[in-house]
C-alpha positions in Angstrom: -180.4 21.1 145.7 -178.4 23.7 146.2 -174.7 24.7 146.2 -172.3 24.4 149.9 -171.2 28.2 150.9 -167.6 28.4 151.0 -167.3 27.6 154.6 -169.6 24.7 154.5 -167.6 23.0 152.2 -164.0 23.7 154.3 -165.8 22.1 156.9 -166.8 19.3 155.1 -163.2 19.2 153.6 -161.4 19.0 157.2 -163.8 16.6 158.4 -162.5 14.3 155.5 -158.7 15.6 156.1 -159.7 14.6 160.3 -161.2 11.0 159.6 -157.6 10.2 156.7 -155.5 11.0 159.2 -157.4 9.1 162.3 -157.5 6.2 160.6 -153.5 6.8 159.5 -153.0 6.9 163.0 -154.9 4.1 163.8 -153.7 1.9 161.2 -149.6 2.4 162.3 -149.9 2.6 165.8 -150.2 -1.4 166.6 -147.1 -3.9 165.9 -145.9 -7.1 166.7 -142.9 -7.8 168.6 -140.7 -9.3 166.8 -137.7 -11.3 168.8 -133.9 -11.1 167.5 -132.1 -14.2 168.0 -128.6 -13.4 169.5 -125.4 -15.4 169.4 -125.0 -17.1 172.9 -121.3 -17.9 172.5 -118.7 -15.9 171.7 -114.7 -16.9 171.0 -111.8 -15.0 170.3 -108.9 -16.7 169.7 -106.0 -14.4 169.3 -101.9 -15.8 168.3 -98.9 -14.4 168.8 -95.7 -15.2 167.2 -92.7 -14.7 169.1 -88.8 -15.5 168.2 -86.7 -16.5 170.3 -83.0 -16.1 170.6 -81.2 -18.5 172.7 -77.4 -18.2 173.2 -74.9 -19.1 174.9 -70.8 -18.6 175.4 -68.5 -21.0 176.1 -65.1 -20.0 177.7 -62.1 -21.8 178.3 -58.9 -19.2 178.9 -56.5 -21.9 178.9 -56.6 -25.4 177.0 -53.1 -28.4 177.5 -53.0 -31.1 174.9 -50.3 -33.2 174.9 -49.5 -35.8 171.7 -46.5 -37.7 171.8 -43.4 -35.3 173.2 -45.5 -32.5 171.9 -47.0 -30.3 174.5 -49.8 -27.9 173.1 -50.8 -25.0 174.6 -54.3 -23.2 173.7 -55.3 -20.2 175.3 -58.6 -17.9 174.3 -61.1 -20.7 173.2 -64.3 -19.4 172.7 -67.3 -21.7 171.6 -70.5 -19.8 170.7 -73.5 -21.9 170.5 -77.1 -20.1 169.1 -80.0 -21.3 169.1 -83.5 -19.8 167.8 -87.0 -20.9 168.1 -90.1 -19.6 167.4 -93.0 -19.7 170.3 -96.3 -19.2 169.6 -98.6 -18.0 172.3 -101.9 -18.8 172.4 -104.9 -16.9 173.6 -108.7 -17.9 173.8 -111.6 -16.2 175.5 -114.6 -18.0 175.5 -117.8 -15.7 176.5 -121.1 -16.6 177.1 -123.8 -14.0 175.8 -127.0 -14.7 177.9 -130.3 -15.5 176.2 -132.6 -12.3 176.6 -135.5 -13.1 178.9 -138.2 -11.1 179.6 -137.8 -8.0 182.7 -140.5 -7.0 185.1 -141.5 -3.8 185.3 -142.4 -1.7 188.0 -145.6 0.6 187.6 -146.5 3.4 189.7 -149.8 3.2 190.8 -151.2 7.4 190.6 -153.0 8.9 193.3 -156.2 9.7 193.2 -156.9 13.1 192.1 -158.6 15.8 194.7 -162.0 18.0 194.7 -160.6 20.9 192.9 -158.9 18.8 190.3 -162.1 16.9 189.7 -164.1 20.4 188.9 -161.1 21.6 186.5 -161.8 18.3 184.4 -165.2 19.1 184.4 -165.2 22.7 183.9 -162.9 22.4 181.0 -165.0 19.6 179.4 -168.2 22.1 179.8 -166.3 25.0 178.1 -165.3 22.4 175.1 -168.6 21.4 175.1 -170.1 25.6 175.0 -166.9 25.9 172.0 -168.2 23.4 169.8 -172.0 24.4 170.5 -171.3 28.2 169.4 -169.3 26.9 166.6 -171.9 24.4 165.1 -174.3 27.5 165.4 -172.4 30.1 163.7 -172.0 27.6 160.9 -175.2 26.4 160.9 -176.6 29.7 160.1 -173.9 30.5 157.7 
């Protein structure tokens, strides 16, 4: 048994190198869907605080009173009454989120292909075919 010439053995090295990363590829290409459960209502509630200030003037330019022989005689009166309160405004949306479902898709059907096409495809796979023949002879004989 004899030793592998250099290029021998870098064949036999990429060949190994090709098959690892084929089956790489193989192996993390396929998953499972997985399906993400989604909140289906939604509420915002938002409040607002808001003061109020209410107020109001009384006026009264001339007031009489009388008491006993005593006339009295009150002019200006002003009554100020003020009032504040606090309103609260209240806002709520309520949104429903619809459940995912699943979409059709439309697929495009190809044409078929013509003559000349047809011989490109098969010219090409002839000349891969010639490439990989001259190449296992040239190494064969190395």
């Amino acid at each position: 048994m004899g030793t592998l010439s250099k290029p021998m053995h870098l064949f036999f090295a990429m060949k190994k190198l090709l098959v690892v990363i084929l089956g790489f590829v193989l192996l993390c290409s396929c998953s499972h869907k997985v399906y993400v459960p989604v909140e289906t209502v939604r509420e915002v509630v938002r409040v607002e605080k808001d003061s109020v200030r209410d107020s109001v003037y009384l006026h009264d330019s001339i007031l009489i009173r009388s008491k006993g022989d005593t006339v009295l005689v009150e002019k200006w009166h002003t009554k100020y009454i003020g009032k504040t309160r606090d309103v609260y405004l209240l806002d709520s949306i309520r949104d429903s989120i619809p459940v995912p479902y699943p979409v059709e898709k439309i697929v495009e059907v190809e044409k078929p292909l013509h003559m000349w096409q047809k011989v490109l495809m098969w010219l090409g796979a002839i000349a891969l075919a010639v490439f990989a023949f001259v190449l296992y002879r040239k190494f064969r004989a190395i």
